[in-house]
C-alpha positions as CSV (number, residue, x, y, z in Angstrom):
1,X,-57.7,1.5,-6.5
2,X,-55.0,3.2,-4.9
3,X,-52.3,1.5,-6.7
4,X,-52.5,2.0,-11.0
5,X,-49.3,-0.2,-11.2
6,X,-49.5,-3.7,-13.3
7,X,-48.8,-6.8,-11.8
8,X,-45.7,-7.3,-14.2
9,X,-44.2,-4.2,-12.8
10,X,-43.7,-5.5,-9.5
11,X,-39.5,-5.9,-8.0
12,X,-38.4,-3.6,-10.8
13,X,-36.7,-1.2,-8.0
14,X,-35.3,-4.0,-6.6
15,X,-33.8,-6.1,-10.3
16,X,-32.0,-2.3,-11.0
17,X,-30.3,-2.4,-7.5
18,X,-28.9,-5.9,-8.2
19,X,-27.8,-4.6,-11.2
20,X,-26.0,-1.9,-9.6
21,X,-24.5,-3.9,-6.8
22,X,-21.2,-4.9,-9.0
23,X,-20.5,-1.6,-10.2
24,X,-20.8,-0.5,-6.2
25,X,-18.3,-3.8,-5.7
26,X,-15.9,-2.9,-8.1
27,X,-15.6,0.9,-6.7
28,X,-15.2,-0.2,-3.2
29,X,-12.8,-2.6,-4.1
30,X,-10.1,0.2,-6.1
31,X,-11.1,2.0,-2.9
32,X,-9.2,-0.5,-0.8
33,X,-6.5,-0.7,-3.3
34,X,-5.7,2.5,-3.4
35,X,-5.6,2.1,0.6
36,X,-3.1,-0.5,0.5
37,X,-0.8,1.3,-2.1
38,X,-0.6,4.5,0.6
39,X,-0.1,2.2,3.3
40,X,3.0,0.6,1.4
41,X,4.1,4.1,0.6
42,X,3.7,5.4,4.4
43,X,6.1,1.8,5.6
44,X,8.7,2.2,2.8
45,X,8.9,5.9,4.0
46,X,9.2,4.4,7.7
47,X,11.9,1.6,6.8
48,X,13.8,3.9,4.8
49,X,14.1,6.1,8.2
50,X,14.6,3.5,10.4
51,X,17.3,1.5,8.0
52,X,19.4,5.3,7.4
53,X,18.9,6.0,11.1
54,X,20.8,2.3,11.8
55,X,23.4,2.9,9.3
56,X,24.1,6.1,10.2
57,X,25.2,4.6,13.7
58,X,27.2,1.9,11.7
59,X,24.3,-0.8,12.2
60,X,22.7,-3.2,10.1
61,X,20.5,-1.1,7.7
62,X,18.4,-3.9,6.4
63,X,17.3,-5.3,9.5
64,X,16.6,-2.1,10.7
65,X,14.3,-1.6,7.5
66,X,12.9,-5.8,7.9
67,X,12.0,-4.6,11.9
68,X,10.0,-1.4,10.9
69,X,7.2,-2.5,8.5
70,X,4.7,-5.0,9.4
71,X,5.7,-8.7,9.0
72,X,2.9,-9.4,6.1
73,X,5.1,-6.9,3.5
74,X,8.1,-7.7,1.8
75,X,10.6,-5.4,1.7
76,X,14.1,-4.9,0.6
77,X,16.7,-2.3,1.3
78,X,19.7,-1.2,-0.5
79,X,22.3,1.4,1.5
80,X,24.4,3.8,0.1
81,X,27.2,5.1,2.5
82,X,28.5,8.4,1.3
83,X,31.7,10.4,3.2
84,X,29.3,12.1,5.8
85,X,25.9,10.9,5.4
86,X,24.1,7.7,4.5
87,X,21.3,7.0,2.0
88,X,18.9,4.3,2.6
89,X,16.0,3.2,-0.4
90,X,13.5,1.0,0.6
91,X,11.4,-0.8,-1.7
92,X,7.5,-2.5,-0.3
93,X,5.8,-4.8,-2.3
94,X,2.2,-3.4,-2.7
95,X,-0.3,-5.9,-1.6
96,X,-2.8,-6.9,-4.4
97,X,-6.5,-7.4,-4.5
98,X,-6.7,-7.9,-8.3
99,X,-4.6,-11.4,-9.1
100,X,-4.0,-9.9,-12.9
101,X,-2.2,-6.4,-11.8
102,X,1.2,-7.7,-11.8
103,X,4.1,-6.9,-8.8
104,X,4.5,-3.2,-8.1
105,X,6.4,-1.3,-5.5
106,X,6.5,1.7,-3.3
107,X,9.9,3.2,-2.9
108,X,11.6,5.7,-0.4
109,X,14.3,7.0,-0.1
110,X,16.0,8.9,3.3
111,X,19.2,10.2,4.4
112,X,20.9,10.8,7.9
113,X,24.0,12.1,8.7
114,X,26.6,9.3,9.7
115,X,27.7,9.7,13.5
116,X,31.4,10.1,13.9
């Protein structure tokens, strides 16, 4: 006989790989959370810009900051207007994959000269 294997030892390969398969799950899963927690870094980073570029031309800083991230995040600005430049913070709520993490946020801050 070519094969010395017992019936009974048949589909073993294949029961270890379903056991693996949730451990594989779990790993890409924190892989795409970690994802979405750099891509609410990179758009606070980008409304902070966009909401001290505003104020530093004496616009509205926080629509400036709404109009730069994309319209599924939440995100709230708070300006600081100093004698010759202008600090913006902008604060993106990280989008969640996990229901039990809890509400976090990605913060940036960026300052621009105001125009006189």
């Amino acid at each position: 006989m070519p094969y010395d294997r017992k019936p009974r030892d048949r589909g073993q390969v294949a029961i270890e790989y379903l056991g693996f398969i949730p451990v594989l799950l779990l790993v890409a899963l924190a892989g795409i959370q970690l994802g979405l927690v750099a891509y609410a870094a990179q758009q606070a980073g980008t409304a902070a810009r966009a909401g001290a570029r505003a104020a530093s031309l004496r616009q509205d800083a926080g629509a400036a900051c709404a109009d730069a991230v994309s319209s599924r995040l939440t995100v709230r600005c708070s300006p600081a207007v100093g004698s010759d430049s202008v600090t913006v913070t902008a604060s993106v709520n990280i989008p969640k994959l996990f229901p039990g993490l809890g509400n976090y946020e990605a913060s940036k801050t960026a300052t621009m000269p105001l125009d006189h």
